[in-house]
C-alpha positions, 0 to 999 in steps of 0.5 A: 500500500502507497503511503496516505500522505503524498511525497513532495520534493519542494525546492525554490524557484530561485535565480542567481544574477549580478553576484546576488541570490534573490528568491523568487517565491515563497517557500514551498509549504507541506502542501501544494498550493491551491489551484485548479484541477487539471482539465482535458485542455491542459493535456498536450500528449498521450504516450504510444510506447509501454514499458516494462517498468511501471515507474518509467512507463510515461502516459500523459504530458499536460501543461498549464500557466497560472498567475505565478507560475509555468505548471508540467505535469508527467503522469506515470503508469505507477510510482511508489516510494521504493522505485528508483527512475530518473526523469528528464525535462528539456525545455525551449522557450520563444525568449530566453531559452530559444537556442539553449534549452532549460534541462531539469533532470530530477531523480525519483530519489529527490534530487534535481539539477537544471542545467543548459542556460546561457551565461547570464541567464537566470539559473533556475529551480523547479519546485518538483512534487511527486504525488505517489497516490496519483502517480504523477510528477509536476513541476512549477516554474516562475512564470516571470523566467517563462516565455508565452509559448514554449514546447519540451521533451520529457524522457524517463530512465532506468537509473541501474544502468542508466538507460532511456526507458520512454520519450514524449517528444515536442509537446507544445504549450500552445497545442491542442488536447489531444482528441483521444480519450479513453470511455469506461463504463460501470456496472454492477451487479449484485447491488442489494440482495437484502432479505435481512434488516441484517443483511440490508445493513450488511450490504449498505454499511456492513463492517466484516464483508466483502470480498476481503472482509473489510469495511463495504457497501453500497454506501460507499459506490454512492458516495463516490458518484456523487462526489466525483459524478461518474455515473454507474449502472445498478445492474439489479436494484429495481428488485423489488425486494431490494427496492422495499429493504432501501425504502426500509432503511430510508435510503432511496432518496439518495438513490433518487437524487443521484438518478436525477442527476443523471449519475445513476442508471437503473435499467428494468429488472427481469430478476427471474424467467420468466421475464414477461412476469418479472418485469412486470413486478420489478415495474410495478415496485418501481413505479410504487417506490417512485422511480422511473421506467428506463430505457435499459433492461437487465435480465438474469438467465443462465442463457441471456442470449436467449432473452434477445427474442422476448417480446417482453424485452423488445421494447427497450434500446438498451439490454445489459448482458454478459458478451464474449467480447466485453470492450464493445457495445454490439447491437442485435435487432435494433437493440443495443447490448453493452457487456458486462465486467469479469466478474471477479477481476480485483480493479479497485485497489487501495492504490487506485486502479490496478495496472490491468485496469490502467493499462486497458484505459490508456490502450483504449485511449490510444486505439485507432477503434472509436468503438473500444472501451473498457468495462469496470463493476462486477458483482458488488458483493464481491467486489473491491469497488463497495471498499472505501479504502480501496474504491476512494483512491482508484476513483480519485485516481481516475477522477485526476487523469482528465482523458479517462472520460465516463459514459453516462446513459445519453453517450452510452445510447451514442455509443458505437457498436458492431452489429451481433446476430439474434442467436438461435435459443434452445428451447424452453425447459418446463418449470414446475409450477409454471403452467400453473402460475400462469392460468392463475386468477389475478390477485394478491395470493398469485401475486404472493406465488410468483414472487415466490417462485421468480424468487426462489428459481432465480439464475445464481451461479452458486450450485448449492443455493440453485439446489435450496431454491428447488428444495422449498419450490413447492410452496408455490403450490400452496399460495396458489390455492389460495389464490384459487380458493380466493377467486371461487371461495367455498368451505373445506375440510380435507386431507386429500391433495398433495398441493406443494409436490412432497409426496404427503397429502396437505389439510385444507381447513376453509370457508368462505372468509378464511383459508388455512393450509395444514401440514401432517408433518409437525402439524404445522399451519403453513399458510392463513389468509382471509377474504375481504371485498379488496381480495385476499390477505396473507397473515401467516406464511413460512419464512422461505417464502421470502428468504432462503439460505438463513443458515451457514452454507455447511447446514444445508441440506436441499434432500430434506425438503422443507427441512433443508435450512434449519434457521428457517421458520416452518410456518405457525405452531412448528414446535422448538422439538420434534418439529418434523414428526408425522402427526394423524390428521382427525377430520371434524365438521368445524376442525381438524386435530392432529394426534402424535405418533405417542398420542400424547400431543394433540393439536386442534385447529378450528375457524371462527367468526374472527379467524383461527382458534388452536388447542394444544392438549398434552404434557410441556414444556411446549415452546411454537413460533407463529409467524406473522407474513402481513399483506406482504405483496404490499411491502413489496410494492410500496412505501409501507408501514408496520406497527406492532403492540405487545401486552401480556397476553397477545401481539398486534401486528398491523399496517397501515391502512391494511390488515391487522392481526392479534395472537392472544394466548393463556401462555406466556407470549413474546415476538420480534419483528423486523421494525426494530431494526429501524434504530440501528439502520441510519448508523454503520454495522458496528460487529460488537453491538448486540443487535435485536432479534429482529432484525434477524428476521426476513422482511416483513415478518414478525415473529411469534414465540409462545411457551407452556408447561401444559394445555393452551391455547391460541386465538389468532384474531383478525380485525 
């Protein structure tokens, strides 16, 4: 790592004349002095030739006049405190140095020695300031000693043995910039998988993660196009998952703003196949959340080629999408397609760029081909970018060398391309559940089914989580009768349909205002929704509905069906001990009980007239989680607010304007929800504060716990 503070070699502009020393500037002082950034009309030269040695490898020559001074600034390819290299300026000026130039020979070492004027001339010296984190030398004159126009050479050098390692030659004050330029684009992916106030605040701030386990987020690529105003693609945040975790935590009017300033670009998100449906809910949420339709579109697909041919994508300019050649925008039926990144490549470094990436820039800059440019992101959670101490320095690295140029939606649209052929796809595999999900009646309950499914068969890379996703596949099934009891409702008391695809029969218990689904396995209520004139409404629902994955990687078990992640919550009253035991379902004309293999646990489930009764009946201690899933497609779709209220006996849980739901028990009763992360979202991750339980929790549950020694009961009550 360079060292943070910059090295400056500081000498007087001083001159010798009639015996006398006179100074002709102030002294140099531990920083340089104020001026300007340097610009694009400053640069006078982009150097053709590569070096081996970074140190002596030249990139550009600027120069600039001020009001005191004559500036020249060398940009290096890389400099660092142990490098040994010597630089050489020769210059000419129209009036005193015209015959005999002015030679500043400077050593990376700190020495400088000028040379060359003639006999009664002033002799001169530069103040020389080496800047290690930009890699750049510049040289200040008296511009009293300076001509108008001057024109130099520069020359770099191996110092062991002394030998000429690169030459810009006659760069000229009064010429033009050069037109050259090199164009990048930014992209990410991966920009806010949050499931988790936990991981939300993980993503945004977190304080252990990342690809090196640093300090990292999402915070931190923010901050940086604001400050330096390079704009970036967030390949996937109008996820509406992602969406509705900023809106939590308060942090989408950044996003806003940076958008209007034209710094960001959110393309439509097909987060799923297919990608007609997933639009339409990434749209949808963005819509709510108050972002705008875009004129770019990123769909995830083992096979993104084949997204070329949707209709539902046919009516975006733009599609950003993995290509073999990632240094070219291609265009393929009138769309343009734009690469993206490796996906691993290390590009942000704590010394700025890496020599990879600057080496593609300058090559890019140089390259006789308008249509080459360099593509920089990845995956945001694995990316060195989300490091501020690694993403600062490479974006004030770039932010300094004016012939690196970024690519905003208007030049990225402009863009030249090379013309891609529609490829021919394979043909469509069937999903399960697919057919299903698309002759379903148009509610919320089907709604809640496609975001499960599109969440749940969404394209990863990662064999394992692709294998957790199958393993809870099934609970589409269930949503999707309840949307279908939704659409025809009626009465039920049965056992007789496998509904999720697991090889048991599940227990339907319905009228015409609620809908529970029962599983024989644990006696477990996995799904409770009521029926008003608005449609239906969810109230209970397992956690893998929303986020799967809670546990460590090496406790996953996919072959275990809905067992496969042991942090998962099972739905409402699976017990803390024999969660999984097969129980025999007892139908009645108002209920169903469920008896234990030992016929010592009974579990009696029954509607009323404001919801659901439940009656445990055997010895304790007894410990069974509820978990409460509230209107979640309205989460999903907009700002919202939850509200909950706790008292001996019983636990509100509302939103506003929507549903409300108590559980009231004669045992002892205590819940969580994720609300009570809000406190601790506006502040950094801190890893040794004890955070609430809560914000454990996937969005938007709240979670009941309920504990006895023997008989109890449980109403859950809707109001």
């Amino acid at each position: 790592m360079k060292p943070l503070l910059r090295t400056r070699l500081c000498l007087f502009a001083w001159y010798l004349t009639g015996g006398l020393l006179l100074l002709a500037t102030a002294a140099c002082s531990s920083s340089s002095p104020p001026n300007r950034p340097w610009v694009q009309a400053d640069l006078r030269a982009l150097d053709q030739k590569v070096t081996a040695s970074p140190d002596t490898d030249i990139l550009a020559v600027y120069t600039r006049t001020t009001d005191l001074s004559v500036d020249i600034r060398v940009d290096l390819l890389d400099i660092n405190p142990g490098d040994v290299y010597a630089l050489k300026i020769v210059l000419w000026d129209n009036r005193d140095f015209s015959k005999t130039p002015l030679t500043i020979d400077m050593s990376s070492t700190g020495a400088v020695q000028t040379s060359g004027i003639q006999a009664g001339k002033p002799i001169i010296w530069p103040r020389v300031v080496q800047d290690y984190q930009l890699d750049t030398v510049t040289v200040n004159l008296n511009r009293a000693f300076i001509g108008d126009r001057y024109h130099l050479d520069v020359s770099s050098y191996t110092t062991a043995p002394l030998a000429l390692a690169d030459e810009v030659d006659d760069v000229r004050s009064d010429g033009p910039a050069p037109r050259e330029f090199a164009p990048f684009l930014m992209a990410f992916w991966d920009v806010f998988p949050a499931s988790t106030p936990t991981q939300a605040l993980r993503d945004w701030d977190g304080a252990h993660s990342g690809p090196l386990g640093s300090r990292h987020g999402l915070k931190y690529i923010l901050a940086a196009a604001g400050q330096f105003g390079y704009p970036m693609a967030l390949l996937d945040l109008k996820n509406p998952a992602s969406l509705a975790a900023l809106d939590f935590m308060g942090n989408l009017p950044e996003i806003k703003d940076l958008q209007a300033r034209g710094l960001l670009i959110l393309p439509d998100v097909a987060y799923g196949e297919p990608a007609t449906f997933a639009l339409g809910l990434s749209n949808r949420a963005a819509a709510g959340f108050g972002l705008p339709a875009s004129q770019f579109v990123y769909a995830l697909s083992p096979d993104p080629l084949a997204n070329l041919k949707q209709v539902a994508l046919a009516g975006y300019r733009a599609q950003f999408l993995p290509l073999t050649d990632d240094t070219h925008l291609a265009k393929s039926g009138g769309r343009l397609l734009i690469p993206l990144p490796p996906a691993n490549a290390i590009q942000a470094t704590q010394d700025g760029p890496s020599l990879e990436v600057r080496r593609a820039l300058i090559s890019t800059a140089l390259s006789s081909d308008p249509a080459d440019l360099v593509v920089l992101g990845g995956s945001l959670t694995q990316s060195t970018w989300g490091d501020p101490d690694m993403a600062d320095p490479t974006f004030e690295w770039i932010a300094a060398h004016p012939w690196i140029q970024p690519l905003a939606s208007p030049g990225l649209l402009a863009f030249p391309s090379r013309s891609l052929p529609i490829p021919v796809s394979a043909t469509a595999s069937s999903q399960p559940w697919l057919a299903a999900l698309q002759s379903a009646p148009d509610n919320a309950a089907s709604l809640s089914a496609w975001q499960t499914y599109l969440t749940l068969s969404a394209y990863t890379p990662d064999p394992q989580l692709q294998a957790l996703g199958r393993a809870y596949l099934g609970q589409v099934g269930e949503l999707l009768a309840a949307a279908n009891w939704a659409n025809q409702p009626s009465a039920r008391v049965d056992c007789s349909v496998d509904l999720n695809g697991d090889g048991r029969d599940e227990c339907i218990l319905a009228n015409r205002q609620y809908f529970a689904i029962l599983e024989t396995d644990g006696a477990r209520l996995t799904q409770f929704f009521y029926r008003d004139a608005n449609g239906p409404h969810q109230l209970v629902g397992p956690s893998s509905q929303f986020a799967i994955g809670l546990s460590d990687p090496s406790e996953w078990h996919p072959e275990n069906g809905e067992a496969a992640d042991p942090n998962g919550i099972p739905g409402a009253f699976s017990d803390a001990s024999a969660t999984w035991t097969a129980y025999t379902p007892t139908l009645q004309p108002a209920g169903i009980t469920f008896t234990s293999p030992d016929g010592r646990l009974l579990k009696h489930y029954q509607l009323t007239a404001n919801g659901m009764e439940v009656h445990y009946q055997g010895p304790g201690p007894v410990s069974t989680l509820i978990p409460l899933a509230v209107d979640p497609q309205r989460y999903y779709s907009g700002p919202v607010d939850y509200q909950a209220t706790l008292a001996p006996h019983a636990w509100t849980w509302s939103l506003a304007g929507g549903s409300r739901v108590e559980v009231s028990t004669d045992a002892t009763i205590s819940a969580k929800a994720f609300t009570a992360a809000i406190p601790f979202l506006s502040s950094s991750e801190d890893p040794n504060l004890d955070y609430p339980k809560g914000d454990y929790l996937p969005f938007p549950l709240s979670l009941v716990t309920i504990q006895s020694s023997g008989n109890f009961s449980v109403e859950i009550i809707v109001g």
